[in-house]
VMD Tcl script that draws the C-alpha trace (Angstrom):
set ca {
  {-95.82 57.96 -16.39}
  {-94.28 61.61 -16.06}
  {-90.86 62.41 -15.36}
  {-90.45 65.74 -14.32}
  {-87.48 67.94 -12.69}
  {-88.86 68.47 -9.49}
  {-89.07 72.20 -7.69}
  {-89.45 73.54 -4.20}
  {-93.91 72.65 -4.33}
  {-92.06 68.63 -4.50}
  {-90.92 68.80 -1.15}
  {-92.96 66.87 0.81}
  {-93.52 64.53 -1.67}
  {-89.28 63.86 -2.12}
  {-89.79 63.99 1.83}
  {-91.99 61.54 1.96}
  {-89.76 58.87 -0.57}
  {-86.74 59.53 1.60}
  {-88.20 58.89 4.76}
  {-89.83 55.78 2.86}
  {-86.39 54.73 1.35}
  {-84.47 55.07 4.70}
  {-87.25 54.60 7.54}
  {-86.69 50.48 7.95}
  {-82.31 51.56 8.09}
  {-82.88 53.07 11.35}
  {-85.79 54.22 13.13}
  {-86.63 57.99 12.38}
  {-86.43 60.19 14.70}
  {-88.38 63.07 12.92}
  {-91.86 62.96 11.72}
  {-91.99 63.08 7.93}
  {-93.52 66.81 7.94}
  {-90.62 67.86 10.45}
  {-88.17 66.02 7.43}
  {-89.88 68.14 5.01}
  {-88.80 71.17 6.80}
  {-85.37 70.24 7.38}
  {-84.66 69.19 3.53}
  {-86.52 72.32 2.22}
  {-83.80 74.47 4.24}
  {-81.21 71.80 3.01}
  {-82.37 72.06 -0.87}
  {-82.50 76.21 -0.54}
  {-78.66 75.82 0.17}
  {-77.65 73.05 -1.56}
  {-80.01 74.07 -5.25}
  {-77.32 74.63 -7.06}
  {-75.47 71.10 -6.89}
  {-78.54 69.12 -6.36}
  {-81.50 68.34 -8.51}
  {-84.09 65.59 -7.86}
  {-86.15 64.13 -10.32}
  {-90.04 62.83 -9.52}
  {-92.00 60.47 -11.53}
  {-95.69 60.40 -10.99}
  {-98.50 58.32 -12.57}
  {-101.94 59.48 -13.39}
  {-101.76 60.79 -9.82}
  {-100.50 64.04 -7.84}
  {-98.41 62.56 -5.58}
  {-94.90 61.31 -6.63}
  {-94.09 57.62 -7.05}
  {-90.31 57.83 -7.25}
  {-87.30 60.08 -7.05}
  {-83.63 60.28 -8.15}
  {-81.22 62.84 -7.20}
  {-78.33 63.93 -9.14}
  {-75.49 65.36 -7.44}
  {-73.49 67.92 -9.50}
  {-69.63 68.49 -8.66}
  {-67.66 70.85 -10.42}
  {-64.39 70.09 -11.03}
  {-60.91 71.80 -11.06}
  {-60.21 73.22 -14.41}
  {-57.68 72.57 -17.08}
  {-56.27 74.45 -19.77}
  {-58.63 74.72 -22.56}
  {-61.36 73.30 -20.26}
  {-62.12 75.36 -17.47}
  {-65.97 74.45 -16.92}
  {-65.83 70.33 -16.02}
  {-68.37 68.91 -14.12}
  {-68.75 65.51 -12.69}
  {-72.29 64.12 -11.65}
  {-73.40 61.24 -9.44}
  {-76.50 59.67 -9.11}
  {-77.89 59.50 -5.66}
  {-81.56 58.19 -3.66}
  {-83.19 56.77 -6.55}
  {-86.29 55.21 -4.88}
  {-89.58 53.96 -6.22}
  {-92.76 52.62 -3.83}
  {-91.92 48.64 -3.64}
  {-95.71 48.47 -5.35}
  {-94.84 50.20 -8.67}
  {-91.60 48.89 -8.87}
  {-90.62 46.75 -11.89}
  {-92.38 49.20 -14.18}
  {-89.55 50.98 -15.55}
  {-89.92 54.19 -13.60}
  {-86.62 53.84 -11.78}
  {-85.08 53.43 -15.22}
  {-86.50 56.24 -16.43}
  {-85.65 58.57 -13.44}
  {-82.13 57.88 -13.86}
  {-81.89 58.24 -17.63}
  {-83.54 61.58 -16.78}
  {-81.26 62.48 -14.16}
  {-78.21 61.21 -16.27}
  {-79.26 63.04 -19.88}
  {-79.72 66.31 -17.34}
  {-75.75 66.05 -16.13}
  {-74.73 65.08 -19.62}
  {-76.82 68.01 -21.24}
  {-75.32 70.72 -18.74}
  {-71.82 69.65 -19.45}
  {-70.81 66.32 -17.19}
  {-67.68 64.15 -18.32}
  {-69.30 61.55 -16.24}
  {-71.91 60.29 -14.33}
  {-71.38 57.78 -11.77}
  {-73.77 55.84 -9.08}
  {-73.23 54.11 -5.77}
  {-75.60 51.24 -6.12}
  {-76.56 48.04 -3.59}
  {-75.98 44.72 -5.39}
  {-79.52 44.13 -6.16}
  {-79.67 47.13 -8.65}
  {-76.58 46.79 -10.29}
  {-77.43 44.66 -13.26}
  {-80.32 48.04 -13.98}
  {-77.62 50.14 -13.42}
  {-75.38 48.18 -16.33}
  {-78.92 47.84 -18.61}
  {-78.63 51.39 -18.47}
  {-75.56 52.30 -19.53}
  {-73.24 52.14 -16.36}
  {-69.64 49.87 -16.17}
  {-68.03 49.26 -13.55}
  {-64.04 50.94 -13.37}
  {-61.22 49.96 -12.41}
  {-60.00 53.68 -12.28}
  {-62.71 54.90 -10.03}
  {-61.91 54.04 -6.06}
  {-62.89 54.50 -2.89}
  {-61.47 54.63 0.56}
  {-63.84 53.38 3.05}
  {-63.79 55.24 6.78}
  {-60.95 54.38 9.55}
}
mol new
graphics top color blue
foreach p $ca { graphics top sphere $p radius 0.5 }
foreach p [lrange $ca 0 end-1] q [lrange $ca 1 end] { graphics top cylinder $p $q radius 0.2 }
display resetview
């Protein structure tokens, strides 16, 4: 398996896992080529704060993705560069699941945040994936809460 920060010739294949991950939520309403237009123009802006990760076997296409969301934060005297990161999409095809490549796309996205500077990395998960999330590293917090919509 390779890990690899992905770039803007991983497009279609990050595409191509979103649609995947998100296609059975609600039925798509773009092809996935159309997608792969619309998040290339949404990565160009966006670069800078978001950075995907792509694991691929002994294979060209990509097998899984996690994205790492990158939030600067306000500054504080004697610390004037904090960022905060959260991991976001992680998504591996249901048949190479169990493998260890969705573990290994989030200790790459994580070691990424930590290595340009983030306090802290935090993830969103569904209750299936929490206890990888914990085998990884990850607690939950009392500190960190959320306010749901009205």
């Amino acid at each position: 398996m390779e890990i690899s920060q992905a770039n803007a010739d991983d497009v279609a294949d990050l595409a191509r896992l979103l649609w995947l991950d998100t296609h059975s939520e609600e039925p798509p309403q773009l092809s996935v080529a159309a997608f792969a237009a619309e998040l290339a123009q949404w990565w160009a802006t966006h670069q800078d704060s978001h950075l995907a990760f792509v694991a691929r076997l002994h294979r060209p296409e990509a097998v899984g993705m996690a994205w790492v969301a990158l939030v600067p934060r306000v500054p504080r005297p004697g610390a004037t560069s904090r960022l905060s990161a959260d991991i976001q999409s992680v998504f591996v095809m249901p048949d190479q699941r169990g493998r260890g490549i969705g573990s290994a796309l989030v200790d790459a996205a994580s070691a990424h945040a930590t290595r340009l500077g983030s306090l802290r990395v935090t993830v969103r998960s569904g209750r299936k994936a929490v206890p990888v999330y914990e085998r990884l590293g990850f607690e939950s917090s009392r500190q960190l809460l959320q306010r749901p919509p009205d």
